[in-house]
N, C-alpha and C positions, 0 to 999 in steps of 0.2 A: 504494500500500500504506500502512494505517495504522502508526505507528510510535510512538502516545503513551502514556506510562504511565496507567495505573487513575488512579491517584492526582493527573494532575493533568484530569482530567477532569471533579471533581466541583465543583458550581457550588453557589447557595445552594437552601437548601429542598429537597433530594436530584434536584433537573434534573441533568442533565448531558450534554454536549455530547460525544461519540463523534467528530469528525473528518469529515471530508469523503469523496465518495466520488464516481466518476466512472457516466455511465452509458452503455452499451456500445451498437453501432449497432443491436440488438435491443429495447434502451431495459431489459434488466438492469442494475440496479445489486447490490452485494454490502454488505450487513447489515454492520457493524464486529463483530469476534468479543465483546467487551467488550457489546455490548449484544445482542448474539445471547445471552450467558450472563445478562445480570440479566433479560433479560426470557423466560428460558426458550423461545427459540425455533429451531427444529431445520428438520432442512429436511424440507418437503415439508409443515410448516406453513401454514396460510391466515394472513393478513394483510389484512387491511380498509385501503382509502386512502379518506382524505379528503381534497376541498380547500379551498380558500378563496381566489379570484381574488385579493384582495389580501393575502392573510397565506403564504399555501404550502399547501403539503402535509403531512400527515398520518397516520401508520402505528399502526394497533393492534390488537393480537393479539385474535382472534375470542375467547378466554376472555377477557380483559381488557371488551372489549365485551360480552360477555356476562352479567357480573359487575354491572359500571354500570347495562344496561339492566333486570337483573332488580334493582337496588337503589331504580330511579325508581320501576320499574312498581309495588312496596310501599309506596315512598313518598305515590305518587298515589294507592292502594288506601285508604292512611292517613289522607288529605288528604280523600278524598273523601266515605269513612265520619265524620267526623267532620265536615264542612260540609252532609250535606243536612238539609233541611228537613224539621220534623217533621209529620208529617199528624196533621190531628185527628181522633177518631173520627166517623164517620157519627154522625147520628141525631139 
């Protein structure tokens, strides 16, 4: 069970580190309630993992992901309209 206050959880640049958590012989683990609230997530919520062989793993809320990827996909809309090549007329 977690037992840390809010307050000393927060780290630099608004990271912060939620506490340890065990994983059950079904391979459940349990969300710290602390970040189940800042990052609005309720149960019966999807969650996206990622990994990374030498770095870990990685949890992020399907709106959060959703957010980021419609922010690229404008970005490269932007990136792209503004580098192609201008054609010159026929004739």
């Amino acid at each position: 069970m977690l037992t840390q206050a809010k307050d000393d959880m927060e780290t630099s640049e608004g990271k912060r580190f939620y506490g340890s958590v065990t994983v059950s012989k079904r391979g459940q683990l349990v969300i710290p309630v602390y970040a189940r609230k800042d990052f609005n997530i309720r149960a019966g919520d999807k969650l996206l993992v990622f990994g990374d062989l030498e770095r870990g793993l990685d949890l992020a809320t399907f709106d959060i992901m959703q957010k980021t990827m419609e922010g690229t996909t404008g970005l490269f809309r932007e990136v792209g309209s503004t580098n192609k090549p201008k054609r010159k007329p026929k004739g």
